[in-house]
C-alpha positions in Angstrom: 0.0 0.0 0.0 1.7 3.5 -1.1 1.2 6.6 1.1 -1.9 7.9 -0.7 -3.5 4.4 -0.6 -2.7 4.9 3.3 -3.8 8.0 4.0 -7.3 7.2 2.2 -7.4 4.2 4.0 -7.0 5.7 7.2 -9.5 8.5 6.4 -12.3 6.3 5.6 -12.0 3.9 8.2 -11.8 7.3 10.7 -14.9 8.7 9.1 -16.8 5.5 10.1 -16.0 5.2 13.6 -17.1 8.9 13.4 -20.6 7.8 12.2 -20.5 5.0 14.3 -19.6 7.6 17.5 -22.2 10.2 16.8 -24.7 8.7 14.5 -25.3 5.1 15.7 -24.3 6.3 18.9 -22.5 2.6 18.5 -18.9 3.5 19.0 -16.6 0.4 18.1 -12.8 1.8 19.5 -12.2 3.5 22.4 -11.3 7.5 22.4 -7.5 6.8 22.7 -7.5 4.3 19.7 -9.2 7.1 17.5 -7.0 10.0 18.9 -3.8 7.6 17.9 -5.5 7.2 14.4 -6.3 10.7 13.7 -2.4 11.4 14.9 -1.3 9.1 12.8 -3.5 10.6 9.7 -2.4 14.1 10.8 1.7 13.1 10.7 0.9 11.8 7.1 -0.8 14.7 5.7 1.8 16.9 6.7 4.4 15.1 5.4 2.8 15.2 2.4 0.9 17.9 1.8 0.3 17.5 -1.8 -2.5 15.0 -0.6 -4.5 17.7 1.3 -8.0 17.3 1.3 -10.4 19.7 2.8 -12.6 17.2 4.0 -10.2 14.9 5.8 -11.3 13.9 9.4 -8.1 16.0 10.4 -9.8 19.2 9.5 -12.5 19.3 12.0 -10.1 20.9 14.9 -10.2 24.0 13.3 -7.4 26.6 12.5 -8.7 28.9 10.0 -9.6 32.4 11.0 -12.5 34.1 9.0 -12.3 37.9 9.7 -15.5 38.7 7.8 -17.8 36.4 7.4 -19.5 36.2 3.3 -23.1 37.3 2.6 -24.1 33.7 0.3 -27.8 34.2 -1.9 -30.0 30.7 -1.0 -30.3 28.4 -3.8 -33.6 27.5 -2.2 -35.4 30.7 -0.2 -35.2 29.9 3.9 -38.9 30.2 4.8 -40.0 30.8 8.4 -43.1 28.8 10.0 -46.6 30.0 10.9 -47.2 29.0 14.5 -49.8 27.7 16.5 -50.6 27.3 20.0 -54.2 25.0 20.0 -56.3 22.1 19.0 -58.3 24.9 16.9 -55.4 26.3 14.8 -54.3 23.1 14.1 -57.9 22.1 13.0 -58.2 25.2 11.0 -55.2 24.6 8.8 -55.9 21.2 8.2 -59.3 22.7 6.8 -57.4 24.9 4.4 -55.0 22.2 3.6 -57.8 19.8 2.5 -59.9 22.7 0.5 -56.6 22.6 -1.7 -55.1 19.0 -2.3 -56.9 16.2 -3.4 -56.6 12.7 -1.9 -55.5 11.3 2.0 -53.2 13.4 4.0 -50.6 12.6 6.1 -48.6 14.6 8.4 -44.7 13.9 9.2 -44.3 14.9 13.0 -40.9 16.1 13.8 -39.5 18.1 17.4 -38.5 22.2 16.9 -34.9 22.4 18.2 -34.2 25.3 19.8 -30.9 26.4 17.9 -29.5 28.2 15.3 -30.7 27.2 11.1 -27.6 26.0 8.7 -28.5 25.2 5.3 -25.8 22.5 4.4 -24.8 22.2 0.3 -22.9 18.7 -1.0 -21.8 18.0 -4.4 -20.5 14.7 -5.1 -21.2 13.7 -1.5 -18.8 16.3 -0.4 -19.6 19.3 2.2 -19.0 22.5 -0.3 -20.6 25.2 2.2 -22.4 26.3 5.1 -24.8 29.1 5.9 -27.2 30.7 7.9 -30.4 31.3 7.4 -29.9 35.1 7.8 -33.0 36.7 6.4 -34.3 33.9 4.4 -32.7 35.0 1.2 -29.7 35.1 1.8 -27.2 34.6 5.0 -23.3 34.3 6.3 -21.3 31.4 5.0 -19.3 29.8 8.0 -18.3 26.6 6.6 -15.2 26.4 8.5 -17.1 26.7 11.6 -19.4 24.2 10.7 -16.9 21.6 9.6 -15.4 21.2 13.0 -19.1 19.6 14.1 -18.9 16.0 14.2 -22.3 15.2 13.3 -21.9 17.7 10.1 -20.6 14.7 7.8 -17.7 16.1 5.7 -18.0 13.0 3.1 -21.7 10.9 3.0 -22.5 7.1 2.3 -24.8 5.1 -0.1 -26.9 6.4 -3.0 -27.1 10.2 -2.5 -27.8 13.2 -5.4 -25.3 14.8 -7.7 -26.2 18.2 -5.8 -28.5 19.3 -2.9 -29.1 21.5 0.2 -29.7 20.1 3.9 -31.5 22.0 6.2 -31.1 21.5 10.1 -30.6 23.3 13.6 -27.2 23.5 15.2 -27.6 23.2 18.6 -25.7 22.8 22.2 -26.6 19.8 24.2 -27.5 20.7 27.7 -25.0 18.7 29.2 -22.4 20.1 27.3 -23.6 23.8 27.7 -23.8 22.9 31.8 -20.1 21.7 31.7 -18.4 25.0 29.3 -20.8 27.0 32.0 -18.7 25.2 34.7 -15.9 25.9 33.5 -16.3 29.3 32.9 -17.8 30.1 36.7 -14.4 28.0 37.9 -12.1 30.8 35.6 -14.0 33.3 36.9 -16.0 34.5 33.6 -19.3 35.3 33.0 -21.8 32.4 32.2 -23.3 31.8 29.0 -27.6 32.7 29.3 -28.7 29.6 27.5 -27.5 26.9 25.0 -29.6 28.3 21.5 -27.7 31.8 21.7 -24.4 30.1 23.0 -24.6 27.7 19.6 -25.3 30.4 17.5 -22.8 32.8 18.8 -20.2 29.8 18.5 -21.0 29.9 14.8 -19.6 33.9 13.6 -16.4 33.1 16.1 -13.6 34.1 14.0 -11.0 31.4 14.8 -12.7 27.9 13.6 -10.8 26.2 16.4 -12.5 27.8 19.0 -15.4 26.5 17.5 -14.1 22.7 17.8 -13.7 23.1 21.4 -18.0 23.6 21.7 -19.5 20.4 21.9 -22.2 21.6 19.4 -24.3 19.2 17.2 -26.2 19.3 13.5 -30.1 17.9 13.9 -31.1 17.7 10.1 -34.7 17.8 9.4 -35.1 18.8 4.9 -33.5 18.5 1.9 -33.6 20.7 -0.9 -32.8 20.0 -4.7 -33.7 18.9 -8.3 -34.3 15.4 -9.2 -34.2 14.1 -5.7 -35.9 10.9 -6.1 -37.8 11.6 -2.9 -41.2 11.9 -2.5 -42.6 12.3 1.1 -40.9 14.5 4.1 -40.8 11.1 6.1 -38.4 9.0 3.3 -36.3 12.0 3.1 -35.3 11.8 6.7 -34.1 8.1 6.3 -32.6 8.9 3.3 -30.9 11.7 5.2 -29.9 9.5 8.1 -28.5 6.7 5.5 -26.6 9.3 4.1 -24.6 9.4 7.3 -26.5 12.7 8.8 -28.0 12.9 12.7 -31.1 12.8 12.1 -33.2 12.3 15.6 -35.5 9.0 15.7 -38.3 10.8 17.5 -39.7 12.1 13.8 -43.4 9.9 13.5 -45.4 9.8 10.3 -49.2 10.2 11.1 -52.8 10.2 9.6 -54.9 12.7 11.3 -54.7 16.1 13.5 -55.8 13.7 16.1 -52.6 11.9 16.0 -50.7 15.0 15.5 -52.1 16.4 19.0 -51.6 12.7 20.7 -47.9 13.5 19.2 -47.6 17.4 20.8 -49.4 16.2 24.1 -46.9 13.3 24.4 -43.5 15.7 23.7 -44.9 18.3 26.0 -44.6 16.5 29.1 -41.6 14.5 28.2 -39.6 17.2 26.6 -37.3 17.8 29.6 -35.9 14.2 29.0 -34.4 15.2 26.3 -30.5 15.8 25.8 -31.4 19.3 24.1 -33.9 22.0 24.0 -37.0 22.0 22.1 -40.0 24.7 22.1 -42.6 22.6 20.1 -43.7 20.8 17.0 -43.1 20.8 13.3 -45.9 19.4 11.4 -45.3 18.8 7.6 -47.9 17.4 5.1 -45.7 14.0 4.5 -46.3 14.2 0.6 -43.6 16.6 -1.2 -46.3 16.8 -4.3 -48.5 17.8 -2.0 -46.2 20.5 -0.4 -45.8 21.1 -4.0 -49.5 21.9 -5.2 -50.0 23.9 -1.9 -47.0 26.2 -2.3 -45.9 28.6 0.2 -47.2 32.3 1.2 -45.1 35.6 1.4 -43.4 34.5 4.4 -44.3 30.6 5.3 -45.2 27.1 3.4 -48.8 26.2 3.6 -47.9 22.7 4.0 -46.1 23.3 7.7 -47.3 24.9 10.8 -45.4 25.1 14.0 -47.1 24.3 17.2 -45.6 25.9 20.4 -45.5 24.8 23.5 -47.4 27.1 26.2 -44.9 29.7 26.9 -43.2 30.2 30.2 -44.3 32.9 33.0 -42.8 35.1 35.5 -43.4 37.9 37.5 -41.0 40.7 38.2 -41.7 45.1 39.5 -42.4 47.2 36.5 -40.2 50.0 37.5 -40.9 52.4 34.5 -42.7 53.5 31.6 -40.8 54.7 29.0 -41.7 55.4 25.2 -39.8 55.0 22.0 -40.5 56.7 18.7 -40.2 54.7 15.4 -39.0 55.5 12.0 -42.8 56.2 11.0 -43.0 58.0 13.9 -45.4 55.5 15.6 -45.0 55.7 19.0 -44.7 52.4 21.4 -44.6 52.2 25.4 -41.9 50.2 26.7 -42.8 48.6 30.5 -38.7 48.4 32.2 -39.1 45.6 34.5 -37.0 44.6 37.4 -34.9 41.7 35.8 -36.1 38.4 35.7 -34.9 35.0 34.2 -37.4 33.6 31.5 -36.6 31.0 29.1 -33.0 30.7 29.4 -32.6 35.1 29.3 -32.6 37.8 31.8 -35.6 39.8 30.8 -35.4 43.7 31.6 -38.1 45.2 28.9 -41.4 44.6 27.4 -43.5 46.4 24.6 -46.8 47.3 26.0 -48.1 47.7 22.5 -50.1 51.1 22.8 -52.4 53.0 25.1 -55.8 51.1 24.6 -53.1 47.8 25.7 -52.3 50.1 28.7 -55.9 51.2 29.6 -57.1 47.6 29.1 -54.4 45.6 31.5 -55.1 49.0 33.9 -50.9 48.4 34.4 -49.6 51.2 36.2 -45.5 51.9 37.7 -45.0 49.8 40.5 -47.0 46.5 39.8 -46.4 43.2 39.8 -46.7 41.5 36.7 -46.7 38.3 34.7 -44.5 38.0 31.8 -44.4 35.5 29.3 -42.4 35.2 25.7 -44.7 34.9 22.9 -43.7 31.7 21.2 -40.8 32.2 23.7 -39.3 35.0 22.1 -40.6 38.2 22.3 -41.3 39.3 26.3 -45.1 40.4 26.4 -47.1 41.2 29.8 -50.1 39.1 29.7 -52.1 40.6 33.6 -51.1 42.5 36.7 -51.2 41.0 39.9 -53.9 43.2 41.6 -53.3 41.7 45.2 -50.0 43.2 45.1 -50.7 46.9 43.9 -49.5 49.7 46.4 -52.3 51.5 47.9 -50.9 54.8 46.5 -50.8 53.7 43.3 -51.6 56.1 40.2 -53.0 55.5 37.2 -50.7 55.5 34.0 -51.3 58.5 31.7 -50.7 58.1 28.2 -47.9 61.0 27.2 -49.5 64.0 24.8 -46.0 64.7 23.5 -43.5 63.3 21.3 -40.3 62.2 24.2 -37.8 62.6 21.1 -38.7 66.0 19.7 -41.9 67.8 21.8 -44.2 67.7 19.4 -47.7 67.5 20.3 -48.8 64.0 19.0 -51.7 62.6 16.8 -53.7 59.2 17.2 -55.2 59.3 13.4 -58.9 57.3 13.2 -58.8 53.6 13.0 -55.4 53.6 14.5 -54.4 52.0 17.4 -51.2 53.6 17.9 -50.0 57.4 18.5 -47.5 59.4 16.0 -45.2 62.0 16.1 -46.0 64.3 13.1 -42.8 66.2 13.2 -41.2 64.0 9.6 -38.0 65.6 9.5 -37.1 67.2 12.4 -37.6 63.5 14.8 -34.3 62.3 15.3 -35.4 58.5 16.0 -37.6 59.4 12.8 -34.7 60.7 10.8 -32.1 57.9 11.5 -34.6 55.2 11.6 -35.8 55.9 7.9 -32.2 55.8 6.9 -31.3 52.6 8.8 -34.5 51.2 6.7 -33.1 52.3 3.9 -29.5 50.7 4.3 -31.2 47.3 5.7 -30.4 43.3 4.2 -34.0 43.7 2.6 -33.6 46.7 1.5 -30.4 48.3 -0.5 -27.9 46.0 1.5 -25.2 49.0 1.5 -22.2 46.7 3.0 -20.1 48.8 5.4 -22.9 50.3 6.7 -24.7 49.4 9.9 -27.1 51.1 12.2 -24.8 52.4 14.4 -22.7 54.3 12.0 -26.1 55.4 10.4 -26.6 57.2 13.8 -23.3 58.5 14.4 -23.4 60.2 10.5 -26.8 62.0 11.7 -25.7 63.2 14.8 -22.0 65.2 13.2 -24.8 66.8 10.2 -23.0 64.9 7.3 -26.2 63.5 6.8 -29.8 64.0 7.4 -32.2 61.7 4.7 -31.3 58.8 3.4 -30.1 60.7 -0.4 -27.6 62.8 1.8 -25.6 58.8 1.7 -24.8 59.5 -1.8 -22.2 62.9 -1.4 -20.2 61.2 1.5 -16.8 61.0 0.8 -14.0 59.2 2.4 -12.5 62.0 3.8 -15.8 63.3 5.3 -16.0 59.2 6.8 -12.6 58.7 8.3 -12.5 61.1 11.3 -15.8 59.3 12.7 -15.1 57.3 16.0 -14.1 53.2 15.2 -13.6 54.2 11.7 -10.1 53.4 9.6 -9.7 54.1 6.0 -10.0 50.6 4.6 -13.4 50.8 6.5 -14.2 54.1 5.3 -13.6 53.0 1.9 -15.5 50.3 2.1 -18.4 52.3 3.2 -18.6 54.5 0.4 -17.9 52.0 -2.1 -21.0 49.7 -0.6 -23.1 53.3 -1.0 -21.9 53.1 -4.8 -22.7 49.6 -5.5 -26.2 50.0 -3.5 -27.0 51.9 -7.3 -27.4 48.4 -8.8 -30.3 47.6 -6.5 -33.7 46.1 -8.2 -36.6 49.1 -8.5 -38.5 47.0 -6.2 -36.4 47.2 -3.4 -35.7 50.7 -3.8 -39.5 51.4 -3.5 -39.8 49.3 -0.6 -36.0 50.9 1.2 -37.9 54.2 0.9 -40.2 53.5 3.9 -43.3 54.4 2.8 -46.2 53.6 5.2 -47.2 50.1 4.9 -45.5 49.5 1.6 -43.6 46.3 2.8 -41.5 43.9 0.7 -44.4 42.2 -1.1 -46.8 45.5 -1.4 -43.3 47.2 -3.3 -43.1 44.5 -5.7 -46.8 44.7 -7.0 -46.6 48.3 -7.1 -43.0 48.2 -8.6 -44.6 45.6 -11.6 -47.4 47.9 -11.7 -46.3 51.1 -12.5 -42.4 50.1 -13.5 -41.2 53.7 -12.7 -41.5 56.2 -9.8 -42.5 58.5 -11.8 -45.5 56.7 -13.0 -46.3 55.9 -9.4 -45.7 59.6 -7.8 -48.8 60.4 -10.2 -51.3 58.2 -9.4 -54.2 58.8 -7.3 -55.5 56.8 -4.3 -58.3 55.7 -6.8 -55.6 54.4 -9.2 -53.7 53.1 -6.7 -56.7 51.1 -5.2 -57.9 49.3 -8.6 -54.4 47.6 -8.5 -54.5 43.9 -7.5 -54.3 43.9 -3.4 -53.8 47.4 -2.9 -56.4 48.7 -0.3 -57.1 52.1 1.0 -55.0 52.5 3.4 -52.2 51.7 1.4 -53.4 53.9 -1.6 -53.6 56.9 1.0 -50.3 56.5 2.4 -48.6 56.2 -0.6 -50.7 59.6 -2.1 -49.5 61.2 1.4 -45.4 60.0 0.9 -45.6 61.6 -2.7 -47.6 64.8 -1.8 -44.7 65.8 0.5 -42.4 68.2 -1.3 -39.6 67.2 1.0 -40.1 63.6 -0.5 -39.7 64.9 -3.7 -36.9 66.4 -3.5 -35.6 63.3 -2.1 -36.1 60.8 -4.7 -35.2 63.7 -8.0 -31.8 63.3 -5.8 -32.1 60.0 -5.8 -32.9 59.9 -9.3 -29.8 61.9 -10.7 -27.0 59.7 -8.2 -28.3 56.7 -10.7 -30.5 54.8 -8.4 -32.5 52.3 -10.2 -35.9 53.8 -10.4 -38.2 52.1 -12.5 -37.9 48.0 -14.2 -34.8 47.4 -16.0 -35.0 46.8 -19.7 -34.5 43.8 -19.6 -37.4 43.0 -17.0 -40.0 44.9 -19.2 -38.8 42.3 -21.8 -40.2 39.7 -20.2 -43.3 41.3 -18.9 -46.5 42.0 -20.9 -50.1 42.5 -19.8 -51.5 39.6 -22.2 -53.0 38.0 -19.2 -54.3 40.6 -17.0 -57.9 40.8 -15.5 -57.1 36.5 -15.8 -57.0 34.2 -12.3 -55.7 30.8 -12.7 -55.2 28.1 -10.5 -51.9 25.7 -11.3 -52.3 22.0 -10.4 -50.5 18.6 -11.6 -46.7 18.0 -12.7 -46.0 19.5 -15.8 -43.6 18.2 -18.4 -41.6 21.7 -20.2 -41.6 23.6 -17.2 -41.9 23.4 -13.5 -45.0 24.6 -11.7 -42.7 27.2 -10.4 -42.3 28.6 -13.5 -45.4 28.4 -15.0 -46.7 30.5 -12.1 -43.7 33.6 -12.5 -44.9 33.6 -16.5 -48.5 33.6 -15.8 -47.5 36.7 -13.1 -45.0 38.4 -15.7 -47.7 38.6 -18.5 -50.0 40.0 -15.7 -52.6 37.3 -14.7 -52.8 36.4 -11.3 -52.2 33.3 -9.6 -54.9 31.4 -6.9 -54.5 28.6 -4.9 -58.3 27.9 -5.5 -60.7 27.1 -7.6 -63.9 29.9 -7.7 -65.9 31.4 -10.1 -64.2 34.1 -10.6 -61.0 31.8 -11.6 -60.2 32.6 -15.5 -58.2 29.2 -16.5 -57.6 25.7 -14.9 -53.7 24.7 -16.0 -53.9 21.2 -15.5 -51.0 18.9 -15.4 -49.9 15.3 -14.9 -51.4 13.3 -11.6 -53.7 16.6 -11.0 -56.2 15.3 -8.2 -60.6 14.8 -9.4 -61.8 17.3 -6.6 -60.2 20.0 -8.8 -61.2 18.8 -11.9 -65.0 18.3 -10.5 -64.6 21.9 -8.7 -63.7 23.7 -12.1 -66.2 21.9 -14.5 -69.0 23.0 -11.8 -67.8 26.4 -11.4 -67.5 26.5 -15.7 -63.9 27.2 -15.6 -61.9 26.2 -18.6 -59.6 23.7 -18.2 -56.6 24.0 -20.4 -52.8 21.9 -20.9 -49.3 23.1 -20.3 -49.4 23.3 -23.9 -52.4 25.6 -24.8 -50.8 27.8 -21.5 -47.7 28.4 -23.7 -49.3 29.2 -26.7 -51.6 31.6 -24.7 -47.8 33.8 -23.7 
């Protein structure tokens, strides 16, 4: 056997007593013989290092340093979960669920780790990046981080795909967060708050071999890809775990909502037992064609829902009312609480929502209260414990004016919150429309964060978010924690923020409810600011989804002649807006007043697809069959309910075929 024969040799018989260790959990050598091995492996590859591969056993100690971690784009979009919290939610989306597939459904079962999402990419069964979810779109690759997790296979067994993503939670075992917690109180450090932030903390640390030191583990729980050869939720996790992947046993395949509950009841009470944290349920319809045919919403699938566990409570002294002032100028009272552990943090503040929240828990400074997180996240005071108020107690009084600026504030009708009408002259106001402006969703401008944002305010270089576009380096450098290469770095980010979509620009300018998925309808709509500066609330209204409200707001934003100003600025630094050319190419209005409904596999083009041309030639896509549904686009294996549904409701039915001819 030569060296590289060796060296292979020793690799793969190292990677199974890995998967044997932390897989099987049926280790078949002791520690010492595997440390002796990997020595052995290590002496080799250094002696010859034209053999280096970066998936060798040896390279889970660690040793790279990644001073700034890469921003990666998704191949597959990271979608977050609806949640529910009863019997009756779950009931309810089942209900929707069965309005829109045809045939049985089965639900795959599965526990909600409490840690921190990785989407995992292989080619050729090898590990070829790492990142985190981030907003869903895109997130931070930390692949050298993540390789120095056992459980993270570097190299996988059997009959896997050419390419494809793996989604899962990495997350600290209690044990091992209790003994690095020990260890820190015995060196006299500060204590880590709870396992789920200490694993994803552990995950930006710049030096990867700080990382191999955490005892942190990889739960898988979805793959991701073309051609697959999967088809339920349920086989995928075998496939996963044959693959070599930790993929926890407790996942159960079940028939009903009944089952489900039996399922959540079951994990509820005996989720302490476990080695790690959970906070609830993942329910997944177990067919992917089904997952397929319901398709997802703005932010979640339809075919998943989330159902938390009843959230922890506490009581703790609300010491103070205090009130912050938003970038719209909404105004929201903030209860400062005597600190109190809840769910693994200290808790110090909670939103009180607004004044009719205030009026209607009667909470007033110096209460007791109970405090809960909402799906054990957010802090939220749910009563006041009246037995303990003070006998000189005083009711709370909503403030008149804004605690930023002085300016006498306005509730408007309908509203449930107060505002600060002063636009331009609100610090909070002014900063926190150029933050907006700058965030991930937004224009992304790399080298700037919040922070800085607030700091440019405060020395006058800046004061509305076009003011970004005449900094200079020189004008940046002098700034506190700023060095040239950062400075540069800034201004350049600024420059390549130009390139961003129309879309986004329209939604980074922060108009009044115009979020992510109102700016793209509007953006298709009128493909230029111009056009959409002109249009009237009635204009704005007859566009698909656009109510009132919106239509007001976004008159209002265009009416102002500061605005104006803002966006001709905007307009003559080269900011994208209105469509490219090469968008409007692809877009016509052959299809608009049309509905259709997509349902079946389809042979030319993915469902996907077919659903972005129908949208780009200006139809409009439903998940359901009405009378007011234009076309029927039926494909391959589509279910009899829908084909019954459209022949009663007179809707055409129509091939992939006749679709394309149609464009």
């Amino acid at each position: 056997m030569n060296t590289q024969q060796k060296i292979e040799a020793l690799r793969d018989e190292l990677r199974q007593h890995n998967y044997n260790y932390y897989i099987l959990d049926n280790p078949t050598i002791s520690d010492y013989e595997f440390d002796i091995k990997l020595k052995e492996l290590q002496a080799l590859e250094d002696a010859n290092p034209e053999f280096f591969d970066a998936n060798s056993p040896t390279q889970r100690v660690g040793g790279t340093i990644t001073k700034n971690f890469k921003t990666v784009v998704h191949d597959f979009r990271m979608y977050s979960l609806d949640n529910s919290y009863s019997k009756e939610d779950l009931e309810d989306w089942e209900k929707r669920i069965k309005k829109m597939v045809d045939g049985d459904v089965h639900y795959t079962c599965e526990l909600k780790y409490d840690g921190a999402s990785m989407n995992l990419t292989y080619e050729n069964g090898k590990l070829i990046r790492a990142v985190t979810r981030g907003d869903g779109v895109q997130g931070d690759e930390v692949t050298a981080n993540v390789k120095t997790i056992n459980t993270v296979p570097l190299r996988l067994k059997g009959d896997f795909p050419e390419r494809f993503d793996i989604r899962g939670e990495i997350i600290l075992p209690i044990e091992g967060f209790l003994k690095m917690n020990e260890e820190r109180i015995a060196n006299d450090e500060e204590p880590y708050r709870n396992p789920r932030n200490t694993a994803s903390g552990s995950l930006k640390l710049q030096n990867s071999s700080e990382v191999a030191k955490r005892p942190l583990e990889c739960l898988l729980y979805s793959i991701k890809g073309n051609n697959l050869n999967i088809s339920t939720q349920f086989e995928g996790l075998e496939k996963a775990r044959e693959w070599g992947f930790k993929v926890p046993k407790e996942a159960k395949l079940v028939n009903s909502i009944k089952e489900v509950l039996d399922y959540v009841a079951y994990w509820d009470e005996h989720r302490h037992n476990l080695p790690y944290e959970i906070d609830g349920v993942v329910i997944k319809v177990n067919s992917l064609y089904q997952q397929d045919e319901l398709g997802f919403t703005a932010k979640a699938p339809r075919w998943a829902m989330a159902y938390k566990f009843k959230a922890e409570q506490v009581s703790t002294r609300l010491n103070e009312i205090t009130y912050q002032v938003g970038r719209t100028g909404a105004i929201t009272p903030v209860a400062n609480l005597e600190p109190v552990q809840l769910a693994g943090t200290i808790v110090k503040r909670a939103s009180l929502h607004n004044a009719d929240q205030i009026e209607k828990l009667d909470i007033r400074v110096r209460d007791e209260v109970f405090v809960e997180k909402g799906g054990e996240i957010i802090p939220k005071i749910i009563s006041v414990d009246l037995s303990k108020r003070p006998e000189d107690s005083v009711i709370t009084q909503y403030i008149s004016h804004c605690p930023e600026c002085g300016t006498e504030l306005i509730r408007p009708e309908g509203e449930s919150k107060h505002y600060c009408p002063n636009y331009n002259g609100c610090p909070p106001q002014v900063v926190g429309r150029i933050q907006h402006y700058i965030s991930r969703k937004a224009m992304d401008i790399e080298g700037l964060g919040g922070e800085t944002v607030a700091l440019l305010v405060k020395e006058g270089l800046i004061s509305n978010y076009a003011d970004l576009y005449e900094l200079t380096k020189e004008q940046v450098i002098p700034l506190e924690r700023m060095a040239e290469k950062s400075a540069e770095n800034l201004v350049n980010g600024i420059e390549a923020s130009k390139q961003i979509p129309f879309e986004r620009v329209l939604f980074a300018l922060g108009i009044r409810y115009v979020g992510e998925t109102v700016a793209k309808k509007l953006a298709k709509h009128y493909k230029s600011i111009g056009a959409l500066s002109s249009a009237s609330a009635l204009d704005l209204v007859a566009v698909d989804e656009i109510g009132e409200r919106i239509a007001e707001s976004v008159v209002e934003f265009f009416s102002l002649e500061e605005n104006k100003i803002i966006v001709e600025r905007l307009k003559t630094f080269g900011v994208q807006l209105e469509i490219s050319a090469d968008k409007l190419l692809n877009q016509t209005e052959k299809l608009k007043g049309q509905t259709f409904v997509v349902s079946g596999v389809f042979e030319t083009i993915s469902r996907n697809e077919l659903k972005k041309r129908i949208e780009d030639n200006g139809g409009k896509v439903s998940s359901s069959i009405s009378s007011k549904t234009s076309y029927l686009v039926a494909g391959d294996k589509m279910g009899p309910s829908k084909r019954e549904k459209a022949e009663k409701n007179n809707v055409p039915i129509i091939s992939e075929q006749d679709f394309l001819l149609m464009v």
